[in-house]
Biopython code that builds the backbone (N, CA, C, O; Angstrom):
import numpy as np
from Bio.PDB.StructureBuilder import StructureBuilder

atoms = [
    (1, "UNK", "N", (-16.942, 11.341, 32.803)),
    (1, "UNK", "CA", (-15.795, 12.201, 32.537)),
    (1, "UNK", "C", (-15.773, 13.287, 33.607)),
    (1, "UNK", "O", (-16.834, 13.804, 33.955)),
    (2, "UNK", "N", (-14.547, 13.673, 34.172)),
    (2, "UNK", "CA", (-14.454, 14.703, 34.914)),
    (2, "UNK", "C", (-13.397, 15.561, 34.334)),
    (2, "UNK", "O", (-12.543, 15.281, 33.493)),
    (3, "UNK", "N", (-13.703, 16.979, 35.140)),
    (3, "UNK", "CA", (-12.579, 17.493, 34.749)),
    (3, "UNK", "C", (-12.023, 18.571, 35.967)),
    (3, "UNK", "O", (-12.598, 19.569, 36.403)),
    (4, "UNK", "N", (-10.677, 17.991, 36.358)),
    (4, "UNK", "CA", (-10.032, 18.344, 36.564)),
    (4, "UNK", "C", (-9.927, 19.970, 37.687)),
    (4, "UNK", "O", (-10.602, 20.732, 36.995)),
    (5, "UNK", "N", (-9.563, 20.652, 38.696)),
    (5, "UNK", "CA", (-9.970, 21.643, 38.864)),
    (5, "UNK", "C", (-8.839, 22.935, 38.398)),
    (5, "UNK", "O", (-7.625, 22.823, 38.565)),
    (6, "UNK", "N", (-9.299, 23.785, 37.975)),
    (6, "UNK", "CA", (-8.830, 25.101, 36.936)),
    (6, "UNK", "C", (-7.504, 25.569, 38.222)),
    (6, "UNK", "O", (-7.467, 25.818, 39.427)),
    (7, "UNK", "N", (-6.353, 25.467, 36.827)),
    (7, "UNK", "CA", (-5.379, 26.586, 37.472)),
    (7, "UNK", "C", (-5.775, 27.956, 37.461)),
    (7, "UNK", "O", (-6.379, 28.451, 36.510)),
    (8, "UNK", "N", (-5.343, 28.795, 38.838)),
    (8, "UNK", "CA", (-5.681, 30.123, 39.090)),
    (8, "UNK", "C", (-5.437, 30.682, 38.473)),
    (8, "UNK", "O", (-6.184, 31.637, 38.685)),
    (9, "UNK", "N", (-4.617, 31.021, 37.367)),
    (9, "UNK", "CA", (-4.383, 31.733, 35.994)),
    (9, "UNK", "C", (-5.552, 31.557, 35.292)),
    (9, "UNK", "O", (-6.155, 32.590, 35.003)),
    (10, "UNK", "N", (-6.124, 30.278, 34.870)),
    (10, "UNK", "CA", (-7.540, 30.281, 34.164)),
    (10, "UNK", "C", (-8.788, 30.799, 34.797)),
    (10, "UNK", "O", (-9.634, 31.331, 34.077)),
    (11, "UNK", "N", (-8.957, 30.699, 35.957)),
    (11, "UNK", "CA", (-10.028, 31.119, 37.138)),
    (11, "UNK", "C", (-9.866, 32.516, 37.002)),
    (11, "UNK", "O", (-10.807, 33.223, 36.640)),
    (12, "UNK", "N", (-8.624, 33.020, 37.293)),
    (12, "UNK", "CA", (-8.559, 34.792, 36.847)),
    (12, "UNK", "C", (-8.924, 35.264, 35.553)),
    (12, "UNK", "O", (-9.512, 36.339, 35.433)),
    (13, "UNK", "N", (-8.622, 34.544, 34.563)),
    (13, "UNK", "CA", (-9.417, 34.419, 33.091)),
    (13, "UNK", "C", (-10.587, 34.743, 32.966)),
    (13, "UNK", "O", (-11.192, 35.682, 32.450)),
    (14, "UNK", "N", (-10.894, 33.625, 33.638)),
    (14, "UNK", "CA", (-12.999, 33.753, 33.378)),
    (14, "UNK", "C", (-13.422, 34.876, 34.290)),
    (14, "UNK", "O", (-14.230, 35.699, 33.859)),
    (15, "UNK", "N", (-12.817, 35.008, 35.849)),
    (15, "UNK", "CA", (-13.384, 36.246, 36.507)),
    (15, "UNK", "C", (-13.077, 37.266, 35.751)),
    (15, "UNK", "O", (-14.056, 37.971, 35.506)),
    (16, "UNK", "N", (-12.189, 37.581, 35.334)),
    (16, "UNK", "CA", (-11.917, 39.111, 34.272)),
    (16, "UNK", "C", (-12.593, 39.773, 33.238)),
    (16, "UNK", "O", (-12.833, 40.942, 32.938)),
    (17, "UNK", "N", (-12.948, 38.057, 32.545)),
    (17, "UNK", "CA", (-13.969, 37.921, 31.354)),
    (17, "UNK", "C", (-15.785, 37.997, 31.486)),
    (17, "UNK", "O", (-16.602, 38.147, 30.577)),
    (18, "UNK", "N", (-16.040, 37.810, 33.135)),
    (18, "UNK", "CA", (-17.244, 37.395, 33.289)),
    (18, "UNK", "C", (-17.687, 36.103, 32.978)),
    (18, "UNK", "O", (-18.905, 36.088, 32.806)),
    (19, "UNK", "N", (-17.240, 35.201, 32.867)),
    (19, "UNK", "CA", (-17.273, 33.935, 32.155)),
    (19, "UNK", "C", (-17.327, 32.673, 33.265)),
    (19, "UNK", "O", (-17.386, 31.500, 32.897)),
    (20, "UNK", "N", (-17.305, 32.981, 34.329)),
    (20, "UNK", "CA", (-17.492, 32.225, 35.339)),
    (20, "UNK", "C", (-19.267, 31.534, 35.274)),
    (20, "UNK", "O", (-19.537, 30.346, 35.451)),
    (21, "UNK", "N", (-19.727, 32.036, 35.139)),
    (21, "UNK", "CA", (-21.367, 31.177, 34.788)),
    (21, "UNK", "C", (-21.517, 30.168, 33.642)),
    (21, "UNK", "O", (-21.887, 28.994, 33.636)),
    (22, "UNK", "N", (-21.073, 31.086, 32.581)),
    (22, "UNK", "CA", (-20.988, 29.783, 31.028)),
    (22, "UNK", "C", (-19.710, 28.286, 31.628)),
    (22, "UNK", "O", (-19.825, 27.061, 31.607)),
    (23, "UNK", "N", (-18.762, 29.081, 32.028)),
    (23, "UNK", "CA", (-17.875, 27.732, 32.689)),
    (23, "UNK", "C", (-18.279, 26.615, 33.506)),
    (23, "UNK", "O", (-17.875, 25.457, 33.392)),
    (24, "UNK", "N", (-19.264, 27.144, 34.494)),
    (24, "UNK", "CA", (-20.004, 26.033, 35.123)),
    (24, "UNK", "C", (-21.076, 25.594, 34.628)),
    (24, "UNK", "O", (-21.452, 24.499, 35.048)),
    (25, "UNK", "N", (-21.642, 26.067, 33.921)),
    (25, "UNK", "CA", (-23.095, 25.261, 33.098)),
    (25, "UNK", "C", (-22.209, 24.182, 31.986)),
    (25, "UNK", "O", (-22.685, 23.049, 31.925)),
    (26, "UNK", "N", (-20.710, 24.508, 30.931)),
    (26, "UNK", "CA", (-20.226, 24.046, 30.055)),
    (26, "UNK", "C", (-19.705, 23.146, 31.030)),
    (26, "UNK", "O", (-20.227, 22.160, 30.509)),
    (27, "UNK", "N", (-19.032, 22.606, 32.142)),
    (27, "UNK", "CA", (-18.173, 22.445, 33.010)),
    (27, "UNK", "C", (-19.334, 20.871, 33.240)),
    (27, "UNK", "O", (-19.057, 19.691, 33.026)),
    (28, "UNK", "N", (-20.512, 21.433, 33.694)),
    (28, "UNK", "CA", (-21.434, 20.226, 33.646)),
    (28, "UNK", "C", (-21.905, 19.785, 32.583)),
    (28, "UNK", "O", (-21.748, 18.567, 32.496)),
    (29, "UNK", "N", (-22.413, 20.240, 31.738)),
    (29, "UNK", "CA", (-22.271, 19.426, 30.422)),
    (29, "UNK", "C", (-21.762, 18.650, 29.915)),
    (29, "UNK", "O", (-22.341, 17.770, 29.278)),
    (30, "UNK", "N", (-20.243, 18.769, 30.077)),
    (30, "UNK", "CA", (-19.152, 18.252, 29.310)),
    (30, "UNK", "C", (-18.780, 17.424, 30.322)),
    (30, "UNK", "O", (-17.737, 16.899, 29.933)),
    (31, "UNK", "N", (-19.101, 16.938, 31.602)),
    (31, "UNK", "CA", (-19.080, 16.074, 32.394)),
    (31, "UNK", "C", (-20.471, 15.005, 32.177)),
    (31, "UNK", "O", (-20.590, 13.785, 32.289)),
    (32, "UNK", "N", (-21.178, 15.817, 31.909)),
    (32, "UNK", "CA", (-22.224, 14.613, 31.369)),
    (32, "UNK", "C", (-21.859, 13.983, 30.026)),
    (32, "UNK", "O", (-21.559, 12.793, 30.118)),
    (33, "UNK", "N", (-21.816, 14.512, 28.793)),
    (33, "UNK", "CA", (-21.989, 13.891, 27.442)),
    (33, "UNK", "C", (-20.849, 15.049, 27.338)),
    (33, "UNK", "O", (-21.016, 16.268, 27.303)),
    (34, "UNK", "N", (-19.410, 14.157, 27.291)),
    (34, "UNK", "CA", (-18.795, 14.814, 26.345)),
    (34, "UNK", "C", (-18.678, 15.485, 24.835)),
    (34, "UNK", "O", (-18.004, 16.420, 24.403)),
    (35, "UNK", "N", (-19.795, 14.439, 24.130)),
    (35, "UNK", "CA", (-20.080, 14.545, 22.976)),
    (35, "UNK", "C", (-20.846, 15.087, 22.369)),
    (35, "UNK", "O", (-21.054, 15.057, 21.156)),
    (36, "UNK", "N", (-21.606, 15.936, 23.609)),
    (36, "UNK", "CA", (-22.738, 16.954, 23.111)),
    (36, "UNK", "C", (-22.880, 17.523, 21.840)),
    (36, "UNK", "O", (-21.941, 16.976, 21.262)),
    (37, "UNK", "N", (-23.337, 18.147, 21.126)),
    (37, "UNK", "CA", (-23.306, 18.579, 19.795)),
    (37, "UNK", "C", (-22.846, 19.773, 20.401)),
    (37, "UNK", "O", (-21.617, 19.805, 20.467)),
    (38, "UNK", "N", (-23.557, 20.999, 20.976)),
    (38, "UNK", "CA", (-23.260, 22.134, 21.613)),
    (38, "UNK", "C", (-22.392, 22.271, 21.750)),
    (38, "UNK", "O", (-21.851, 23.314, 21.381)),
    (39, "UNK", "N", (-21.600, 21.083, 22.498)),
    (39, "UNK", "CA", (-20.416, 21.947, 23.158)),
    (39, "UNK", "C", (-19.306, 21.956, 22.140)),
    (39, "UNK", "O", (-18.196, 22.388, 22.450)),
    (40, "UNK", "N", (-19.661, 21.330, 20.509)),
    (40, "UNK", "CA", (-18.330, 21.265, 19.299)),
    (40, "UNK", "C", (-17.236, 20.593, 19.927)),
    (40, "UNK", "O", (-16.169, 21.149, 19.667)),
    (41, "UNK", "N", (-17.169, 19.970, 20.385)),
    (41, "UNK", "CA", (-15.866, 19.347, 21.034)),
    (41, "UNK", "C", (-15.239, 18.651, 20.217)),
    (41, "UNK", "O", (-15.971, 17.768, 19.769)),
    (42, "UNK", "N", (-13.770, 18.616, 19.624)),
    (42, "UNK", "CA", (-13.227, 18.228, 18.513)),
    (42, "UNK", "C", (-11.549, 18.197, 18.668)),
    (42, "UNK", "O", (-10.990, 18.953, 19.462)),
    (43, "UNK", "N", (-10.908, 17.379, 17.944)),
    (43, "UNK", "CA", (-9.614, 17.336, 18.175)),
    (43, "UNK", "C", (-9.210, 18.556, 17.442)),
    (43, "UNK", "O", (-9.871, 18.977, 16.492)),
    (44, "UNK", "N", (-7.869, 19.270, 17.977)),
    (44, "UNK", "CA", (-7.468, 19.976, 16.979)),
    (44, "UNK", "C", (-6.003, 19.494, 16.609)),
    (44, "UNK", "O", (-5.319, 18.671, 17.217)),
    (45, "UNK", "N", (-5.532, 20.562, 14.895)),
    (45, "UNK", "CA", (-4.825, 20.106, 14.432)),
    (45, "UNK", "C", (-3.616, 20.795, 15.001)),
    (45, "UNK", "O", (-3.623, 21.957, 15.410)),
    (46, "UNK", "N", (-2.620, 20.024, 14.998)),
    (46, "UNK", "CA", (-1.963, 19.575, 14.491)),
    (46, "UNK", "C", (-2.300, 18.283, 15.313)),
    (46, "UNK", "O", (-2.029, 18.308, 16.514)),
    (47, "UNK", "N", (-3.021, 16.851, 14.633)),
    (47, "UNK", "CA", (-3.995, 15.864, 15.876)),
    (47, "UNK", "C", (-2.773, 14.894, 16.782)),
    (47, "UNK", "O", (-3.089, 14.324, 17.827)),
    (48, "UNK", "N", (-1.426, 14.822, 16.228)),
    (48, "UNK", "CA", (-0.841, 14.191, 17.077)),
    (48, "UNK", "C", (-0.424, 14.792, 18.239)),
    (48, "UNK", "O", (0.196, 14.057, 19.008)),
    (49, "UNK", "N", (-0.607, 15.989, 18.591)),
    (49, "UNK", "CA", (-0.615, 16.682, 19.663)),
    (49, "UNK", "C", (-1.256, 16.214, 20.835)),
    (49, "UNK", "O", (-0.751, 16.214, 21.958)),
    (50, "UNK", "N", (-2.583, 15.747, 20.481)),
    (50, "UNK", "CA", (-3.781, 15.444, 20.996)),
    (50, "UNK", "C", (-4.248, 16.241, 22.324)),
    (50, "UNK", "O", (-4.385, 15.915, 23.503)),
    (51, "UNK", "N", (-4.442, 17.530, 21.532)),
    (51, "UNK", "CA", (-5.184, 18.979, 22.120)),
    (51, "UNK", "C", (-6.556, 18.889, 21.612)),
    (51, "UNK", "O", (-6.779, 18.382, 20.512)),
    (52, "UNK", "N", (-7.516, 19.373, 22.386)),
    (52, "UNK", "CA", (-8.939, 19.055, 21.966)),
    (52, "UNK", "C", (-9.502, 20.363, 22.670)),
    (52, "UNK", "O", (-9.107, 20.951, 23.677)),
    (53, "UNK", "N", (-10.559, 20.623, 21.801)),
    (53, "UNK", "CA", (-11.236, 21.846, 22.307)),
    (53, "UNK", "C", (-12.629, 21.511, 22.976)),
    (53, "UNK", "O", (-12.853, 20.326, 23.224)),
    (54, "UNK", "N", (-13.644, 22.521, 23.308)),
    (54, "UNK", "CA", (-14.986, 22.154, 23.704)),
    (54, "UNK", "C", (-15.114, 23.816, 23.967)),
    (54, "UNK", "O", (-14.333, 24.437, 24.688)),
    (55, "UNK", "N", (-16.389, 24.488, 23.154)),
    (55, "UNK", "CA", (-17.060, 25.643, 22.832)),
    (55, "UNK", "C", (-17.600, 26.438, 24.684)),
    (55, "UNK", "O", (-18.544, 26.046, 25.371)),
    (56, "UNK", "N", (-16.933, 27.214, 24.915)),
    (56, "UNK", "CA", (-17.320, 27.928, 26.165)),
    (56, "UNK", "C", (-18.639, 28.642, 25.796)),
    (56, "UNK", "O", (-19.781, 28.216, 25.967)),
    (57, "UNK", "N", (-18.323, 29.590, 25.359)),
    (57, "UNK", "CA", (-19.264, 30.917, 23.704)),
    (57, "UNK", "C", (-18.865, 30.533, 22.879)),
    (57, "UNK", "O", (-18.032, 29.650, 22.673)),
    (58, "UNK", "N", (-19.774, 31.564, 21.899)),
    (58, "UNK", "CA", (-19.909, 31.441, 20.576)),
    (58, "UNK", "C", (-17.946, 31.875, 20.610)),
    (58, "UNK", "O", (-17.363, 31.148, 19.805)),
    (59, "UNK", "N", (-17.132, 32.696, 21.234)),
    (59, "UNK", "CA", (-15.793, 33.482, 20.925)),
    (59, "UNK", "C", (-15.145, 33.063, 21.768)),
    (59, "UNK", "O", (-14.010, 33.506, 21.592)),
    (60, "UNK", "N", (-15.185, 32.351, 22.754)),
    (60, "UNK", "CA", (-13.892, 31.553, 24.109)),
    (60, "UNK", "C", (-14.353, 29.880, 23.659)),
    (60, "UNK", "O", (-15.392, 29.234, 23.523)),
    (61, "UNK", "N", (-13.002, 29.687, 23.545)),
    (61, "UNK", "CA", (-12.909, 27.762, 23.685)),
    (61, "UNK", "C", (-11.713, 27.008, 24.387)),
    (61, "UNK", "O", (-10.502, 27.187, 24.255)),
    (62, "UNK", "N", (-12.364, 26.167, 25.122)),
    (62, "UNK", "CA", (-11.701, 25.733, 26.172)),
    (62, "UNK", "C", (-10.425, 24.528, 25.429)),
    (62, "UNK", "O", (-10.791, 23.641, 24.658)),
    (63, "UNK", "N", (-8.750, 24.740, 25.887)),
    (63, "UNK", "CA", (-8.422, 23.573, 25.629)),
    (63, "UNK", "C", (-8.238, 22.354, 26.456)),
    (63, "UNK", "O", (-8.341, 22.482, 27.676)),
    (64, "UNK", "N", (-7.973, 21.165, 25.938)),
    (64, "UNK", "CA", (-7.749, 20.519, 26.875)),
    (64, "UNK", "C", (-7.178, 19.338, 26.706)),
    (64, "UNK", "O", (-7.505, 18.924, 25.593)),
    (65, "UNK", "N", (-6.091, 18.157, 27.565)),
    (65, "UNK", "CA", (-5.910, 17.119, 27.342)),
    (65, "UNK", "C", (-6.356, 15.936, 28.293)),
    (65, "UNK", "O", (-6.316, 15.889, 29.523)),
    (66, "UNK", "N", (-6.862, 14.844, 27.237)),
    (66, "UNK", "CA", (-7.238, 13.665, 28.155)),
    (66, "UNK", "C", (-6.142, 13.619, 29.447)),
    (66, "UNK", "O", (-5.078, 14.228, 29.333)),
    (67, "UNK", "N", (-6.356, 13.108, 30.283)),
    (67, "UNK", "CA", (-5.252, 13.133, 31.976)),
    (67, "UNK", "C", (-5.567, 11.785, 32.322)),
    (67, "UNK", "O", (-5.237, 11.410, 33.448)),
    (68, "UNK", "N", (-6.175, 10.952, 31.522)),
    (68, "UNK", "CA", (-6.409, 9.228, 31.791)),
    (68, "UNK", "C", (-7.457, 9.499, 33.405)),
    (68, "UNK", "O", (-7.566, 10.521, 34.084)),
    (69, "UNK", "N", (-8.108, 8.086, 33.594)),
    (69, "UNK", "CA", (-8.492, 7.820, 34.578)),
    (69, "UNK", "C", (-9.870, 8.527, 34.250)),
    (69, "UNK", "O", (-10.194, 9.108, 35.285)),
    (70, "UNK", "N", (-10.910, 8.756, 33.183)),
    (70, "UNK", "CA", (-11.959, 9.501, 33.155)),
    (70, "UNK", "C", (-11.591, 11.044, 33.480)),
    (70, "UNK", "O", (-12.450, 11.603, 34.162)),
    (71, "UNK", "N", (-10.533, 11.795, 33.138)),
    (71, "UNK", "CA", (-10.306, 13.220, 32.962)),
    (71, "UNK", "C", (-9.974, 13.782, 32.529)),
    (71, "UNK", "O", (-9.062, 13.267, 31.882)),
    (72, "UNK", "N", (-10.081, 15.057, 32.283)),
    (72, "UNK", "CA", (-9.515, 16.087, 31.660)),
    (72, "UNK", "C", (-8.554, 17.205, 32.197)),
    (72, "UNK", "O", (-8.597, 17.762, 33.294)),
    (73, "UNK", "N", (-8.045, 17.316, 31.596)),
    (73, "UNK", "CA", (-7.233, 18.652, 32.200)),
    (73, "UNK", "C", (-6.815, 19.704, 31.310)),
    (73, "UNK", "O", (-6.037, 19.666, 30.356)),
    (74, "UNK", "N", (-7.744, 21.021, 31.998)),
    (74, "UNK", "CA", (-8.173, 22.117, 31.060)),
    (74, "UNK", "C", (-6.244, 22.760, 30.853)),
    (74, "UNK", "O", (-5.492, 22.661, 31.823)),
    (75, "UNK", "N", (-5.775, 23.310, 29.619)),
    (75, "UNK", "CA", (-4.526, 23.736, 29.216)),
    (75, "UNK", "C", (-4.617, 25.246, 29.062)),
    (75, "UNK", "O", (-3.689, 25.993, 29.372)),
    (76, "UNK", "N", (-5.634, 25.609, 28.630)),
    (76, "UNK", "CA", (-6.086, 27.092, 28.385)),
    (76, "UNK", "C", (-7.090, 27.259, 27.730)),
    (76, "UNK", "O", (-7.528, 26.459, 26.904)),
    (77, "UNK", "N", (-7.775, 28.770, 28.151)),
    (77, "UNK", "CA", (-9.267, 29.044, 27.827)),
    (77, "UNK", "C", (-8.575, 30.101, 27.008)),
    (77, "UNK", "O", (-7.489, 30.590, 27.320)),
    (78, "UNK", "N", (-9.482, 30.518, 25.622)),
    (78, "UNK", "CA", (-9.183, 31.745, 24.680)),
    (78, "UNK", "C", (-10.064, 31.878, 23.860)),
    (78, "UNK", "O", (-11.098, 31.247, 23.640)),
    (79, "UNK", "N", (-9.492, 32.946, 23.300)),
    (79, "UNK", "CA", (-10.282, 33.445, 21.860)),
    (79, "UNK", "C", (-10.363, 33.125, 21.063)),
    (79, "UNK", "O", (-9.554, 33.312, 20.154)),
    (80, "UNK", "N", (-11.103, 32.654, 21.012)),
    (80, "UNK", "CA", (-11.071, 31.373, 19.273)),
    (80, "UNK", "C", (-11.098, 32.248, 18.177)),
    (80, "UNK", "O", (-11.306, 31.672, 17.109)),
    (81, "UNK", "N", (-10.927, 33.664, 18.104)),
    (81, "UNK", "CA", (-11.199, 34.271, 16.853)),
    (81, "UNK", "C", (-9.839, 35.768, 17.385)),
    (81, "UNK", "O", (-9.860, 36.951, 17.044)),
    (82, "UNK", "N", (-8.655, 34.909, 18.445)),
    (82, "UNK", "CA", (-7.426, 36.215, 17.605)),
    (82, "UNK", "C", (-6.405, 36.004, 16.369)),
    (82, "UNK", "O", (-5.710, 36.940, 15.975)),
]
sb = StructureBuilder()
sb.init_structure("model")
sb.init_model(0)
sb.init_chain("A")
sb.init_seg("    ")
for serial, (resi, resn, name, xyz) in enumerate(atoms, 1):
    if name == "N":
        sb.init_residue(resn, " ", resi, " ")
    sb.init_atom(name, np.array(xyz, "f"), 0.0, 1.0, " ", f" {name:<3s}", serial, name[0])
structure = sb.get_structure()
């Protein structure tokens, strides 16, 4: 699985946030075993959407949609708790 490289709106995200380190350690992870336990990776609802998350922190989660061909393509990073 790959994923995809971050629109500059999200890249300004994580630099703002400090979050640029957890992104690349999660970034490889989730290129290895999507299915990690860690990373919670899970469809969300409403599921015919087919938006899926994967745990940045314990409080940022990444979204994202399959992009075919072994990828992902990140939609937006947030606060899982506004």
């Amino acid at each position: 699985m790959r994923i995809r490289p971050l629109r500059d709106d999200l890249v300004e995200y994580l630099q703002e946030r400090n979050l640029i380190k957890q992104w690349e350690n999660k970034k490889y992870l989730f290129e290895q075993n999507p299915k990690l336990s860690g990373l919670n990776t899970e469809l969300l609802e409403p599921g015919h959407l087919k938006l899926y998350s994967f745990r940045l922190t314990q409080k940022y989660r990444v979204i994202f949609i399959y992009a075919g061909n072994q990828e992902i393509e990140v939609v937006d990073i947030n606060d899982h708790y506004q």
